[in-house]
C-alpha positions as CSV (number, residue, x, y, z in Angstrom):
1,X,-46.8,-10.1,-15.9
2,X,-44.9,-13.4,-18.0
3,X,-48.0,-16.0,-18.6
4,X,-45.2,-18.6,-18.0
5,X,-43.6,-19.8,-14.9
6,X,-39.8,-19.5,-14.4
7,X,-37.2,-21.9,-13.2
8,X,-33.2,-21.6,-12.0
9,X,-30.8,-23.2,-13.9
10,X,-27.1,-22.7,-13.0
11,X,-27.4,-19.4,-11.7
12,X,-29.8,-17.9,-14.1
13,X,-33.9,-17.3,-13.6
14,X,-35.4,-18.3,-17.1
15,X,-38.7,-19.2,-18.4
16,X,-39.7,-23.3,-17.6
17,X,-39.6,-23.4,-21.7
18,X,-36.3,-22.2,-22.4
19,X,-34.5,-24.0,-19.3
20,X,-32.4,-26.5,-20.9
21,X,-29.8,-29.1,-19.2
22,X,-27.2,-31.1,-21.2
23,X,-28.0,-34.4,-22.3
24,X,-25.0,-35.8,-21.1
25,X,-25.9,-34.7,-17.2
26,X,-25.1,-37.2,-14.3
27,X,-28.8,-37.1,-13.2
28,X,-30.0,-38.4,-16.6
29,X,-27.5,-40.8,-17.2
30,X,-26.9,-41.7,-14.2
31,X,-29.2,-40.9,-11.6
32,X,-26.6,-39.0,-9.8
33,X,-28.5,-36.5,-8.4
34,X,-30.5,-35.5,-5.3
35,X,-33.5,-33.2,-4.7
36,X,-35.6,-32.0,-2.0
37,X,-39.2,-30.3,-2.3
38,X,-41.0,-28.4,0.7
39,X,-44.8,-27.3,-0.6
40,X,-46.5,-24.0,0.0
41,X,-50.0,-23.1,2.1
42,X,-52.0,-20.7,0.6
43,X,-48.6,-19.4,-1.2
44,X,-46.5,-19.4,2.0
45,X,-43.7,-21.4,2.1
46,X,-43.5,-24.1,4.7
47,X,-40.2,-25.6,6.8
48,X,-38.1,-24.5,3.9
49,X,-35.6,-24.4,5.6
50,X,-35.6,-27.8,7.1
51,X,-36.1,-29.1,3.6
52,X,-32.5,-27.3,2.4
53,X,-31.2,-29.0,5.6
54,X,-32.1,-32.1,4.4
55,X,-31.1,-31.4,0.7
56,X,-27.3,-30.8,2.1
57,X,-27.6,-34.0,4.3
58,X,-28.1,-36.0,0.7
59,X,-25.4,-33.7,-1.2
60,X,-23.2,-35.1,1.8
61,X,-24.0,-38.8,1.3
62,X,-23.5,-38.4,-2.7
63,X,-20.2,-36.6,-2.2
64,X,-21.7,-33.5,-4.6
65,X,-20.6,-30.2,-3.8
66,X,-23.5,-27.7,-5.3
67,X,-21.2,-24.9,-5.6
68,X,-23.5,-22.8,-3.3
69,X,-24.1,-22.3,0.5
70,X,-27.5,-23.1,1.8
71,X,-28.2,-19.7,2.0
72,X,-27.4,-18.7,-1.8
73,X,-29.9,-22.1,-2.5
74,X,-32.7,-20.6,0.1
75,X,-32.7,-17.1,-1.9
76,X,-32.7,-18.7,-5.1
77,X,-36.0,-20.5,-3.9
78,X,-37.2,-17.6,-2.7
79,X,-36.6,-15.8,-5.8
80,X,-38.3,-18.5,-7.8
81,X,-41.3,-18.8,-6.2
82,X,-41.6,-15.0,-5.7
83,X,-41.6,-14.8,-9.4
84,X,-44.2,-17.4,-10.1
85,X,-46.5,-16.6,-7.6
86,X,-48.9,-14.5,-9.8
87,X,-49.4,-17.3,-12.0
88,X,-50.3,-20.0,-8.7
89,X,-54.3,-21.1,-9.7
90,X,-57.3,-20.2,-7.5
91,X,-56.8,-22.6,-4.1
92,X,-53.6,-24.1,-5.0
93,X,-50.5,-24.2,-4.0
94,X,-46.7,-25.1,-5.0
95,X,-44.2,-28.0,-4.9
96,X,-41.0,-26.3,-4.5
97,X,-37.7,-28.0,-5.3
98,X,-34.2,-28.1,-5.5
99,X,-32.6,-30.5,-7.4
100,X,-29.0,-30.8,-8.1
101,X,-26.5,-33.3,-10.5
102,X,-23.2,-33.9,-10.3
103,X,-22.7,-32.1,-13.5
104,X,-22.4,-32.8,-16.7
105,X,-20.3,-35.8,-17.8
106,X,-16.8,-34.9,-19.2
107,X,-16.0,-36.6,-22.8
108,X,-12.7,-38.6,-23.1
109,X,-10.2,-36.0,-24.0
110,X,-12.3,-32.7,-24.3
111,X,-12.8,-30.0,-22.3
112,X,-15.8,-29.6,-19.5
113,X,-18.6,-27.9,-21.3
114,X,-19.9,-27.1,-17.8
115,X,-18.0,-26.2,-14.7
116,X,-19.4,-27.8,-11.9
117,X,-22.7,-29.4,-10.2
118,X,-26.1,-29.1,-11.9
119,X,-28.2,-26.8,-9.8
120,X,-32.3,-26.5,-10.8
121,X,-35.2,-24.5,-8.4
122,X,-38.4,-25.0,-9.3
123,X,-42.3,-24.9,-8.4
124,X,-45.0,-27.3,-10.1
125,X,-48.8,-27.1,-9.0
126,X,-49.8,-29.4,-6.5
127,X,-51.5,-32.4,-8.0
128,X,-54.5,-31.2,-6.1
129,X,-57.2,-32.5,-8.5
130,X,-56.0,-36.3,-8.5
131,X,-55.3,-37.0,-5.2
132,X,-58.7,-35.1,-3.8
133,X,-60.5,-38.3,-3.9
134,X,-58.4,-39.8,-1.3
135,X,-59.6,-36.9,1.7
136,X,-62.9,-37.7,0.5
137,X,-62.1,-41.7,0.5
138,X,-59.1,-42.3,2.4
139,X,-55.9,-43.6,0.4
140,X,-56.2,-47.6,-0.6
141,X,-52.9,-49.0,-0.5
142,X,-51.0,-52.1,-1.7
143,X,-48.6,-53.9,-1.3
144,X,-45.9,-54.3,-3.9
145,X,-44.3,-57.7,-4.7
146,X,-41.0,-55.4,-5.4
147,X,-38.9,-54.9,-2.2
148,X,-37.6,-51.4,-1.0
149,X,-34.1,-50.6,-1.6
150,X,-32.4,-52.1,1.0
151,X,-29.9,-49.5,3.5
152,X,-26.6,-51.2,3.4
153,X,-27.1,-50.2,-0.5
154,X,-28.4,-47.3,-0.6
155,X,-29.6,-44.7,2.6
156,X,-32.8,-44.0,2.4
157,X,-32.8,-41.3,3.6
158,X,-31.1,-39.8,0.8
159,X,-34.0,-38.0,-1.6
160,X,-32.1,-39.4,-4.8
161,X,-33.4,-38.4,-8.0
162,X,-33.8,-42.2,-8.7
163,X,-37.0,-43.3,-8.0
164,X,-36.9,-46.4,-10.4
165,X,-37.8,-48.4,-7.5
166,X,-40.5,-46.8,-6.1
167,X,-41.6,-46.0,-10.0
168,X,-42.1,-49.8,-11.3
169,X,-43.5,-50.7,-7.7
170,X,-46.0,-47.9,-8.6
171,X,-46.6,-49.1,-11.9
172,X,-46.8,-52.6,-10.7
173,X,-49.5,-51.8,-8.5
174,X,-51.1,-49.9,-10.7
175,X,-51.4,-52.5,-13.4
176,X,-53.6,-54.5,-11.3
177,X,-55.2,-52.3,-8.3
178,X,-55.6,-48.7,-10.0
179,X,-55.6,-45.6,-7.5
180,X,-54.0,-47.4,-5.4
181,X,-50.5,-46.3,-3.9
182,X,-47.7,-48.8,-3.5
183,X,-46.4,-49.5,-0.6
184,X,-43.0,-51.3,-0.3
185,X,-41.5,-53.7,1.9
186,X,-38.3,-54.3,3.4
187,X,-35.8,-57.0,2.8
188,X,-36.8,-58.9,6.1
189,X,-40.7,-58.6,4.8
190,X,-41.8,-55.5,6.7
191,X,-43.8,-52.6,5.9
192,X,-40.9,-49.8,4.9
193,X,-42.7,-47.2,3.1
194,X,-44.7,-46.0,0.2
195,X,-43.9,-44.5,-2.4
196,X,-42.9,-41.2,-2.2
197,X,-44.5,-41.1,1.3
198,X,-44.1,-42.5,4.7
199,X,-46.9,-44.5,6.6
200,X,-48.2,-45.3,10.1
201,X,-50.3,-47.8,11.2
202,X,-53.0,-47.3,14.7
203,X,-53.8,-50.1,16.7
204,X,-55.1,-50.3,20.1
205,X,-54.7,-46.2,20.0
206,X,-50.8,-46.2,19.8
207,X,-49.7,-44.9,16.8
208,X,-46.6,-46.7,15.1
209,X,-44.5,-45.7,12.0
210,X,-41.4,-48.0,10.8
211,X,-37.7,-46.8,11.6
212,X,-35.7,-44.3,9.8
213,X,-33.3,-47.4,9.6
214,X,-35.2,-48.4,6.7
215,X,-37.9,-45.7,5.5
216,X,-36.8,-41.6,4.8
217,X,-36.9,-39.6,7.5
218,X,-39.9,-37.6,5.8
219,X,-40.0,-34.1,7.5
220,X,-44.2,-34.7,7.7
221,X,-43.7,-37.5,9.4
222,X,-41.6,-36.4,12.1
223,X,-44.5,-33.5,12.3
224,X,-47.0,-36.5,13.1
225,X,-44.6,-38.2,15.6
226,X,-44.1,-34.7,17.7
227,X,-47.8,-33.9,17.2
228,X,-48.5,-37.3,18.9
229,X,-46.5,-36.3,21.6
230,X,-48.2,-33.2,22.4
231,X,-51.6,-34.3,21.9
232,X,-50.4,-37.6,24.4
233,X,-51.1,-39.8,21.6
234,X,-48.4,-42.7,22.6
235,X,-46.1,-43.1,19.6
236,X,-43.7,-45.9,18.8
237,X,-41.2,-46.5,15.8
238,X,-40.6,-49.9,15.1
239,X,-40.6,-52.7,12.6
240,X,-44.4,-53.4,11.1
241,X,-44.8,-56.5,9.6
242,X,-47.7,-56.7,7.1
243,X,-50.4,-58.9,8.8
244,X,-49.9,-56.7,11.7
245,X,-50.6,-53.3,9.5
246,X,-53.6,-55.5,7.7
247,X,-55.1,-56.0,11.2
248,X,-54.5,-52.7,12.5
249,X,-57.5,-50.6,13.3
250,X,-56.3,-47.6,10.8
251,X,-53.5,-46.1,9.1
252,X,-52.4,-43.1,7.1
253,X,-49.7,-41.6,4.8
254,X,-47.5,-38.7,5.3
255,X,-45.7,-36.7,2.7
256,X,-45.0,-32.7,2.1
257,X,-47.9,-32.9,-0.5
258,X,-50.0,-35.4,1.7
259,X,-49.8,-33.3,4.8
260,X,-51.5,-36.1,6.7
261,X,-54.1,-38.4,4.4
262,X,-56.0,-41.4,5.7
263,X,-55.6,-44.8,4.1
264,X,-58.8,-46.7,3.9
265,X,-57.2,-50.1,3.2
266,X,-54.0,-52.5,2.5
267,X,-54.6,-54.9,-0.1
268,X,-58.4,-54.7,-0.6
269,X,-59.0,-54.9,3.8
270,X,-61.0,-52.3,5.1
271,X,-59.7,-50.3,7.9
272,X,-62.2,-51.0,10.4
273,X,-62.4,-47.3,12.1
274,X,-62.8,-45.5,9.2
275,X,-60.7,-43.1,6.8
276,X,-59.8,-40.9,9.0
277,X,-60.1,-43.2,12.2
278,X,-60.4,-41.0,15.4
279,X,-56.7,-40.9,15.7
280,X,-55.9,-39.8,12.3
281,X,-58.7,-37.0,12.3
282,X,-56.9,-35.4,15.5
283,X,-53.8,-35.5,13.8
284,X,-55.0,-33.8,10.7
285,X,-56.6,-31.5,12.6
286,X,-53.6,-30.9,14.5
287,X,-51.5,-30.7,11.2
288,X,-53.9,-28.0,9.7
289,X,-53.5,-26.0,13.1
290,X,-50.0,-25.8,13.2
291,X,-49.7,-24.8,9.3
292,X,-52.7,-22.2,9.4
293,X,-54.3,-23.7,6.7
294,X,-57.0,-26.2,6.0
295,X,-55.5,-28.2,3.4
296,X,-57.8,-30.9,4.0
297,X,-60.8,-28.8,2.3
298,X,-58.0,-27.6,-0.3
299,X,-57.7,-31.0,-1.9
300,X,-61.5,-31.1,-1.6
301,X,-62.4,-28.6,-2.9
302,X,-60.8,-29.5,-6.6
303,X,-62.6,-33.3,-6.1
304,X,-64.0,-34.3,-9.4
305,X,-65.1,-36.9,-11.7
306,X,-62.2,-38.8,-13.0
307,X,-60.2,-41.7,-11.1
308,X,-58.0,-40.9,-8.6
309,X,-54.1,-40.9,-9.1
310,X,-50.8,-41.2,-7.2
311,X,-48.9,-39.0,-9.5
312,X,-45.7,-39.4,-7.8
């Protein structure tokens, strides 16, 4: 059995250390490149296919053809995370993620040195260790002085490979409210989204999550909106401007790695019904019931001393 994992490059399944891209690829130079990352429970894969879905909707938007049906890109995952299964931890579990360039930039006058789009599969462990803190404590976010992206220049609900936004709104925060995960606003002043992660606010027991007008459409969070529904928790997506989430009476993140987390405050105020509130604890619970997993105790169980980190 190889002691190292294996990723997909270009049609070939190699060991993570000798996968190698050009230097001259569009995703490095340019951030032309899109990705999209489902996550396994207990080592089963989970809405994979809603996640390729997605990945062609942003291949769409960035006009780059991958050179492979959705199909060829679902058995390449399949492949990769068959093969590096035996060396997933004790209690954890994978990121799994397709990420593909444009290609490799063509020099003035030479020939290609690559024929096509840049196609990687991978799986990284879950950061299960630093975020475990935050299902014990609930997630305290902040509010970034940075502004989110905003739609007439880029969708976002394209996952682009470029996160420098969310990134130096992460570092930002960081710098001055550590374990704490940034959360951006819109141009108009309104809560959009975190980073890397959507969020929803509770107040008055009606559970309320910005638009997909101006935050991803995050496949978790449209788990928590249809879990709402059925449990006959009323639902709304709207605009949320920030004294209204600071006021609210709880709130949580969503994210593939984040099933459902509970945010304990926004900028240093305490959710007053707890992390989870009685709303958010239903949901999780609801979340772990439709997965067949308790990922909840998952992240727990790895809790240990150190600080807590975002680790987007």
């Amino acid at each position: 059995m190889t002691k190292e994992r294996v990723v997909y490059i270009n049609g070939k399944i190699t060991p993570e250390s000798e996968g190698h891209l050009s230097f001259r690829d569009l995703g490095f130079i340019y951030g032309d490149a899109v990705f999209d990352t489902a996550r396994t429970f207990g080592g089963k894969v989970f809405m994979l296919e809603q996640h390729i879905d997605r990945l062609f909707h942003s291949l769409t938007y960035a006009r780059i053809n991958p050179g492979m049906t959705k199909d060829e890109i679902f058995d390449a995952t399949m492949q990769v995370l068959d093969a590096n299964m035996p060396l997933l931890g004790e209690n954890e579990d994978y990121w799994v993620t397709q990420r593909i360039s444009a290609g490799a930039k063509v020099v003035d006058g030479e020939d290609p040195t690559q024929d096509g789009a840049t196609v990687v599969i991978e799986c990284m462990p879950l950061p299960l260790r630093s975020r475990a803190s935050f299902f014990r404590d609930g997630v305290p976010a902040q509010v970034a002085a940075r502004r989110r992206i905003p739609a007439e220049a880029l969708s976002p609900n394209v996952k682009s490979n470029n996160y420098l936004n969310m990134m130096i709104a992460q570092r930002e925060v960081s710098a001055v409210a550590p374990s704490s995960w940034a959360l951006l606003c819109n141009a108009d002043g309104d809560i959009a989204e975190g980073a890397g992660c959507n969020f929803f606010i509770v107040r008055d027991g009606v559970v309320i999550t910005p638009p997909t007008d101006f935050v991803l459409d995050g496949v978790s969070r449209n788990i928590a909106l249809e879990l709402c529904r059925q449990l006959g928790i009323p639902c709304e997506e709207r605009s949320v401007p920030l004294q209204y989430a600071m006021t609210s009476d709880e709130a949580f993140f969503t994210s593939t790695s984040l099933c459902i987390c509970p945010t304990a405050s926004l900028n240093g105020v305490d959710y007053t019904a707890g992390a989870p509130g009685p709303v958010t604890r239903k949901l999780m619970d609801a979340f772990r019931d439709l997965v067949g997993f308790d990922y909840e105790a998952q992240y727990l169980a790895h809790l240990g001393n150190g600080p807590a980190d975002v680790g987007i």
